[in-house]
LUMROSE-835506 format. One record per residue (C-alpha): x, y, z; residue in one letter. Coordinates in steps of 0.2 Angstrom, whole numbers, padded with zeros to 4 digits, always signed. Each point is the difference from the previous one (the first is absolute). Example, Ala and Ser with C-alpha at 12.3 -4.5 7.8 and 13.67 -1.06 7.14 Angstrom:
<rotors>
+0062-0022+0039a/+0006+0017-0003s/
</rotors>
This chain:
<rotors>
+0074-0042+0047x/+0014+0002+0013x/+0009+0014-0004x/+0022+0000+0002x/+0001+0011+0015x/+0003+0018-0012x/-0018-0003-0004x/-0007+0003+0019x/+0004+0019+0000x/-0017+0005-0003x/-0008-0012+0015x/+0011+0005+0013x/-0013+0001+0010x/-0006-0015+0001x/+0005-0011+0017x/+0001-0016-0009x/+0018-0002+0002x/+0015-0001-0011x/+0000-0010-0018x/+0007-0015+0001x/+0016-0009-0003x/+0003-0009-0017x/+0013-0012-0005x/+0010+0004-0019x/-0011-0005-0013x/+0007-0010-0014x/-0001-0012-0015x/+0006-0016-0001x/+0016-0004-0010x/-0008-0002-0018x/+0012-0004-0015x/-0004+0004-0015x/-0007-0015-0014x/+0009+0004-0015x/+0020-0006+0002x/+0004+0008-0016x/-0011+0017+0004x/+0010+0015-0011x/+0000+0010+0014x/+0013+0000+0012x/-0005+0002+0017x/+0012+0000+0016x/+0001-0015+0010x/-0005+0010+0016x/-0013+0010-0008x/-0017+0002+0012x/-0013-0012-0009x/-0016+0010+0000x/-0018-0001-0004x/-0009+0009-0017x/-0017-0001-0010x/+0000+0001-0018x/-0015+0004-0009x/-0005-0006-0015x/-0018-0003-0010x/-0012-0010+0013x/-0009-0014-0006x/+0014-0008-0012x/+0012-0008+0010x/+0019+0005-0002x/+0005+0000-0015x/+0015-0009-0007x/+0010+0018-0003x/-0004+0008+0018x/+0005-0018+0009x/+0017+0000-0010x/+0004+0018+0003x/-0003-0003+0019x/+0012-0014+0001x/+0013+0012-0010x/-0002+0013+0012x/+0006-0011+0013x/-0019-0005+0007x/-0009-0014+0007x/-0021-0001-0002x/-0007-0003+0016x/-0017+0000-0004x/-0010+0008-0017x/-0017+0005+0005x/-0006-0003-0020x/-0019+0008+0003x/+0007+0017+0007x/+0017-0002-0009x/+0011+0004+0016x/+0017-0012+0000x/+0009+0000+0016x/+0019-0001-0003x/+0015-0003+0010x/+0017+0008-0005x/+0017+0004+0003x/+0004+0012-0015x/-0001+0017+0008x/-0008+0006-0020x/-0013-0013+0000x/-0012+0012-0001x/+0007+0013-0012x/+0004-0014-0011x/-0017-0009+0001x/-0008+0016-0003x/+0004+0002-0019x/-0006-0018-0003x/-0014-0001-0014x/-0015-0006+0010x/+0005+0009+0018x/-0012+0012+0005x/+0011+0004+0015x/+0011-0007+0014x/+0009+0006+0017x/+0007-0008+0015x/-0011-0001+0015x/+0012+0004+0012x/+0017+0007+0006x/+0013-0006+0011x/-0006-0008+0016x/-0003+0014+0015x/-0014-0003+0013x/-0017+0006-0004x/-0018-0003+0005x/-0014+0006-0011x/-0016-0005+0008x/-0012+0014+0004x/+0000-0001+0020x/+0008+0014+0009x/+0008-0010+0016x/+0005-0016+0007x/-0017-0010+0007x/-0006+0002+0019x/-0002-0016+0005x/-0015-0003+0011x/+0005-0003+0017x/-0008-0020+0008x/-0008+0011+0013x/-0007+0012-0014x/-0010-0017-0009x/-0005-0007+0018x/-0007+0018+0005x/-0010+0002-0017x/-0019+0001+0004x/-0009-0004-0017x/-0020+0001+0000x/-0011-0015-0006x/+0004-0006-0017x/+0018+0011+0000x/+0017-0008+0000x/+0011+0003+0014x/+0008+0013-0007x/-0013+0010-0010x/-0003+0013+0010x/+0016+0006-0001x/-0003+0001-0021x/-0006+0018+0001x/+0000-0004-0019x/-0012-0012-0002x/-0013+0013+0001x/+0009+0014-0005x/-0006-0008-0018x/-0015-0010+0009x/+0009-0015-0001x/-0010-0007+0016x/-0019+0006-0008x/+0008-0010-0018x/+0004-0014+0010x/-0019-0002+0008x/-0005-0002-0019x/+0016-0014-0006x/+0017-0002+0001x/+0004-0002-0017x/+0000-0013-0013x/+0014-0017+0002x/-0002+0002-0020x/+0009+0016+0001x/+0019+0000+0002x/+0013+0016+0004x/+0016-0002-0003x/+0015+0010+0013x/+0014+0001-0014x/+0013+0005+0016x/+0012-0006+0010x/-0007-0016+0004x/-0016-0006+0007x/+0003-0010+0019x/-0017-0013-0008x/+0001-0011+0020x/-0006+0017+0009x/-0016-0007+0007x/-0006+0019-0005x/+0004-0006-0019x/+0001-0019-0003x/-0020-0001+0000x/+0000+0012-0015x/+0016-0005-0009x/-0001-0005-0016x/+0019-0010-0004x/-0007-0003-0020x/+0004+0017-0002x/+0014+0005+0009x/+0019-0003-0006x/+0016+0009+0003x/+0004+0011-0015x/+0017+0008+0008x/+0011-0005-0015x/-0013+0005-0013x/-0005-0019-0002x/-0015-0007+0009x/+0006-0012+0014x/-0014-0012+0006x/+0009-0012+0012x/-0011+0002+0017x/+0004+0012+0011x/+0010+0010-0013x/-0011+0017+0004x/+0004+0002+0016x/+0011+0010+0008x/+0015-0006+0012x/+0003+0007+0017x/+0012+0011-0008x/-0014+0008-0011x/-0012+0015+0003x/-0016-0006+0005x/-0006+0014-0010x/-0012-0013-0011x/-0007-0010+0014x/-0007+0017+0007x/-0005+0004-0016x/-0009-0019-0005x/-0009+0002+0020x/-0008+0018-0005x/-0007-0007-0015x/-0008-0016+0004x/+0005-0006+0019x/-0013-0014+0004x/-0015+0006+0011x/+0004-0015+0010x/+0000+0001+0020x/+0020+0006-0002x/+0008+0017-0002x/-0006+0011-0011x/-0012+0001-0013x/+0005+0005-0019x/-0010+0014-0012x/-0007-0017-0009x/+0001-0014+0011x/-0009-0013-0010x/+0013+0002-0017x/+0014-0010-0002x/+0017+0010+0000x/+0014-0007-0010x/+0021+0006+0002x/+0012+0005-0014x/+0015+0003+0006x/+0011+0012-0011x/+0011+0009+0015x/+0019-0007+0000x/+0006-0004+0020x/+0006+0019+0001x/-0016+0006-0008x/+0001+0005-0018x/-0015+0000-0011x/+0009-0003-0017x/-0009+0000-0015x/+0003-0016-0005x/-0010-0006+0015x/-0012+0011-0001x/-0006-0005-0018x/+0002-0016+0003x/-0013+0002+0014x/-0013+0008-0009x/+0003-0012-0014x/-0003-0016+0014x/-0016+0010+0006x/-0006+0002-0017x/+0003-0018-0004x/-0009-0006+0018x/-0016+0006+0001x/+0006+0014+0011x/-0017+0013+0001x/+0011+0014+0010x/+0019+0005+0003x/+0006+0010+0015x/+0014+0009-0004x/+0010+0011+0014x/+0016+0003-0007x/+0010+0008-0014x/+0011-0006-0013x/+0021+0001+0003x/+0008+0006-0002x/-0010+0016-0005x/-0009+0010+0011x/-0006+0006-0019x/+0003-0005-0015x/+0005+0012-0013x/-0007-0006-0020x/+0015+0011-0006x/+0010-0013+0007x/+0002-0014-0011x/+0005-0014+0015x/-0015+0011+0009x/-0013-0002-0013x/+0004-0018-0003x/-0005-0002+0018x/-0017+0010-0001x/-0003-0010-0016x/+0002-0017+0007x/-0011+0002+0017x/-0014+0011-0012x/-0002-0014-0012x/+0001-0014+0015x/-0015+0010+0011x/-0008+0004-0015x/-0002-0021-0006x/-0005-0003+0018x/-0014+0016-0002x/-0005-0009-0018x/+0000-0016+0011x/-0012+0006+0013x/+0010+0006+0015x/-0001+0017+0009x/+0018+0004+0003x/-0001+0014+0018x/+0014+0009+0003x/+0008+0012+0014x/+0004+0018-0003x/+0016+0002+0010x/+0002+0006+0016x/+0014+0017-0004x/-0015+0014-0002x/+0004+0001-0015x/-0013+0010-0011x/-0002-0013-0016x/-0007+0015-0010x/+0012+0012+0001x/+0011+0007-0014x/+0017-0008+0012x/+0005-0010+0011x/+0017-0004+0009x/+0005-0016-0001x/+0015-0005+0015x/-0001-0019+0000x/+0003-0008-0019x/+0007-0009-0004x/+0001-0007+0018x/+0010-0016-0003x/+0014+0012-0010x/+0004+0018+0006x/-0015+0012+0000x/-0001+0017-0005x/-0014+0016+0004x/-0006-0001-0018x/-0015+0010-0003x/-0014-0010-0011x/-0015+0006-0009x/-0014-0013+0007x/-0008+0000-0016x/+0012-0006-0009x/+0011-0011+0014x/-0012-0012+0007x/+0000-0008+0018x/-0004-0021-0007x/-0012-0007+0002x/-0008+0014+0008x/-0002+0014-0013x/-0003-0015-0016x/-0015+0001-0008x/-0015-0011+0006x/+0007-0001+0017x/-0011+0006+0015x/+0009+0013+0011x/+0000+0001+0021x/+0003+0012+0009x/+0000-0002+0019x/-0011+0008+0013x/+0003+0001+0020x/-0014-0002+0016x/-0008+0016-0003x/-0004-0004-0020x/+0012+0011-0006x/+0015-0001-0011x/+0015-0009+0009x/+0014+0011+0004x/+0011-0010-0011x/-0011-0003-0015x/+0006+0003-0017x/-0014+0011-0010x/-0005+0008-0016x/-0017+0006-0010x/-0002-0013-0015x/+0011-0015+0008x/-0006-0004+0019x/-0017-0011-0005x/-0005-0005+0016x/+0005+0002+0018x/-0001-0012+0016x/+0006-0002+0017x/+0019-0001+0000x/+0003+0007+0017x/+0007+0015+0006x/+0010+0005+0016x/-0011+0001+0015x/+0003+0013+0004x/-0007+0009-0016x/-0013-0012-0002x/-0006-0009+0018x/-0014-0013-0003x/-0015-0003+0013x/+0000-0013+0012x/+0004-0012+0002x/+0012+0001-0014x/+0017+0009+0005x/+0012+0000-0015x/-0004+0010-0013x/+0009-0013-0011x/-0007-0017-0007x/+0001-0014+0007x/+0003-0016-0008x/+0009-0019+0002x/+0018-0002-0001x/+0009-0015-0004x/+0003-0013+0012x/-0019+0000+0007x/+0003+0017+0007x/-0009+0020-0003x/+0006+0017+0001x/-0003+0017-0009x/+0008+0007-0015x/-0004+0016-0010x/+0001+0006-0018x/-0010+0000-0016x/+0006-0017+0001x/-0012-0002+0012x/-0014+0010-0009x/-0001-0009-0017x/-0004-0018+0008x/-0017+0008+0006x/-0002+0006-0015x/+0005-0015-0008x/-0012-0009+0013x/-0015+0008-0005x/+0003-0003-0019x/+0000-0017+0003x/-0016+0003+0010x/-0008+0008-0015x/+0006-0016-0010x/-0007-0008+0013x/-0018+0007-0004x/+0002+0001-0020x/+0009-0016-0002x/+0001+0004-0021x/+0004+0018+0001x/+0017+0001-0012x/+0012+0011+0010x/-0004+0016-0009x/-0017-0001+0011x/+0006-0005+0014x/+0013+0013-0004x/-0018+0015-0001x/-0007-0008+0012x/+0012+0002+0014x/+0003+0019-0005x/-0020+0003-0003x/-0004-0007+0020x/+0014+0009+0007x/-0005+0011+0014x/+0003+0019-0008x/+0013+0007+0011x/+0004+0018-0002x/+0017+0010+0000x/+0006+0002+0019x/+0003+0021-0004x/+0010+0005+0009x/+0010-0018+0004x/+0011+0003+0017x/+0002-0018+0004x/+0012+0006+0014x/-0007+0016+0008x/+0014+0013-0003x/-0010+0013-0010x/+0010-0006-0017x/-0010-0007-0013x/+0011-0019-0005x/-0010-0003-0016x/-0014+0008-0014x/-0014-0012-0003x/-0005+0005-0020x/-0017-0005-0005x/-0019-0001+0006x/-0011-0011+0014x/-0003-0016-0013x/+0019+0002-0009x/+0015+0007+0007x/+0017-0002+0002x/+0001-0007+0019x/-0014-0014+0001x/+0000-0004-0019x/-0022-0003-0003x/-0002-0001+0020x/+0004-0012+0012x/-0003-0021-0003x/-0016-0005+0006x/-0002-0019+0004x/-0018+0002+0004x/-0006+0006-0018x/+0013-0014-0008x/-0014-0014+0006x/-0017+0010+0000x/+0002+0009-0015x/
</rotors>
């Protein structure tokens, strides 16, 4: 997820420079199907996006489509098995009015007026790598030219994995990001264009190329595709599971919203395509959390749990990031600065049990949290006894957390768009190893529903205990409380991903 700018006060420290720059987000000009709709709505009234829920499995009924189209709405898309409609509309009351329909479970707009926000889960604007930097790389025999610098390859013994397979072409990961560049030479070995669309407007696009993401765009998802599965291939890097196919579903708008609509609509397309794993490093706009005593709130919550739960029932492992604020997800509060970040944010104070940061806090989901070069919790890292499952390398400023030789960054490196590489750190970058090695463990158990790959991942984890007292930057001040014991707690979830037990055991 990249956060709006607000949300980089608790990594500071971090050298990776400033966020970056994003264009107004906006939706198209949509008018409204029904001529004769009851409701009057004003000529220059915002057209925006909404979900209404209703009873899965039985198409719309006949009531529900006539009281949309009198509330001034137009039906995008009905996702009948999960019974998520996507609905375009003028009418400011569209939802309040939708809401006492007979048959609507719940409904809510997915957005606010248009302000610039990024919600991925990096902390910074990539490092690109330098042609000097690729030229000097000295790889031993069998490495790629870059994978020495990948201090977290072995960090989760990656490199031993590798010695045994590179993963199965029968198993597929899906990015649901911003865009998937499928012609870098670290990616096009591995890419998989049967299951990849663009899912931006909440209904699948497949024309080719439609995933990937324009000069304009983060590159946030390329990175993201390369740590998961970039080719072991003479070039570059080398991904957690170099031998899978990696698939892109982009659901970021140009200025970098996640909006519900798109991201049901990629969970949906995964569930539909064979897709084994999702990677998912990003939250939901315009909430940082999402509040069930909410009614446009809930809807939202509703409509991503029942999409990632089909795609669960499907198969898929859907892996998501943490969040990069410090934030302790297992506290009583928590101040939220940022939502909504495409309307005006307030500091609201949230109870994380009953707001939920989605897709990361939904049930079924798998939970990273990010680690640094020394194995220990990522200055950044979002937290918490009972919600973190499972921690990997996300990187971590060097100067907390210096890797050996030859590495030098203590953040990840991965390819860019446009055939190029740089670094990048987050639990964005954390939850594509993770995501890696369950596609490894797919890999090895090739009919393991997701439940066991699920138990599997978590039961082969390394056990990582609490880092008591955790003083990531030396000043004598304790910056977090790690809850919990050596095989469960609240900073490395069961332990740390281990791709060597995901294809021996």
């Amino acid at each position: 997820m990249t956060a709006p700018q607000s949300r980089y006060r608790r990594a500071m420290a971090i050298p990776v420079g400033m966020a970056m720059a994003t264009a107004l987000a906006f939706l198209p000009n949509v008018t409204a199907s029904a001529a004769d709709a009851t409701t009057a709505v004003a000529d220059d009234a915002p057209s925006l996006s909404y979900v209404v829920n209703v009873r899965p499995g039985h198409g719309v009924s006949a009531q529900v489509k006539k009281a949309i189209a009198e509330a001034g709405g137009t039906v995008v898309i009905s996702y009948d098995r999960i019974g998520v409609i996507v609905v375009h509309s003028s009418n400011p009351d569209f939802a309040k009015t939708v809401r006492t329909v007979h048959g609507v479970d719940s409904a809510g707009a997915t957005r606010n007026a248009p302000l610039p926000a990024q919600s991925t889960t990096d902390v910074g604007t990539p490092k690109v790598l330098g042609a000097e930097e690729v030229a000097n790389a000295q790889a031993a025999e069998g490495q790629d030219p870059l994978e020495p610098l990948q201090w977290d390859l072995p960090a989760i013994k990656a490199d031993k994995a590798h010695e045994k397979t590179l993963g199965s072409r029968d198993v597929t990961v899906a990015v649901i990001d911003t865009g998937v560049d499928d012609t870098h030479p670290d990616i096009a070995p591995n890419f998989d264009r049967d299951a990849s669309a663009n899912c931006v407007s909440g209904k699948p696009d497949t024309t080719d190329g439609s995933w990937r993401p324009s000069a304009a765009e983060s590159p946030h998802g390329t990175h993201v595709a390369g740590e998961i599965a970039g080719a072991k291939n003479g070039v570059g890097i080398t991904g957690v599971a170099p031998g899978v196919k990696v698939a892109g579903i982009k659901v970021a708008t140009t200025a970098g919203y996640f909006y519900t609509e798109a991201v049901v609509c990629g969970f949906m397309w995964a569930a539909e395509h064979g897709v084994d794993v999702t990677n998912n490093s990003y939250y939901t706009d315009p909430w940082y959390f999402n509040c069930k005593d909410d009614p446009d709130q809930r809807a939202l919550v509703d409509a991503i749990t029942r999409a990632s739960w089909y795609a669960e029932k499907k198969g898929t492992v859907n892996v998501a990031a943490a969040g990069n604020e410090s934030y302790d997800l297992a506290s009583d509060s928590i101040t939220d600065p940022v939502s909504p970040n495409d309307g005006t944010p307030s500091d609201r104070v949230i109870d994380p049990h009953k707001c939920y940061d989605i897709p990361t806090q939904l049930p079924g989901v798998v939970t990273v949290a990010a680690t640094g070069a020394k194995g220990i919790k990522s200055s950044f890292s979002n937290y918490g006894l009972g919600v973190v499952d499972i921690a990997a390398p996300g990187g971590d400023s060097t100067a907390y957390q210096k890797p050996a030789p030859p590495a030098t960054s203590g953040l990840i490196l991965g390819p860019l768009p446009g055939g190029k590489w740089g670094y990048m750190a987050g639990t964005s970058m954390a939850t594509p190893h993770v995501a890696g090695v369950a596609a490894l463990i797919k890999s090895t158990h090739p009919h393991a529903p997701a439940a066991l790959v699920k138990a599997l991942l978590y039961a082969e984890a390394d056990a990582t205990p609490c880092t008591d007292p955790y003083d990531i930057n030396g000043d004598g001040k304790v910056d977090a409380v790690c809850e919990g014991v050596k095989n469960y707690n609240g900073f490395y979830g069961w332990g740390t991903a281990d791709a060597l037990a995901a294809v021996t055991k």
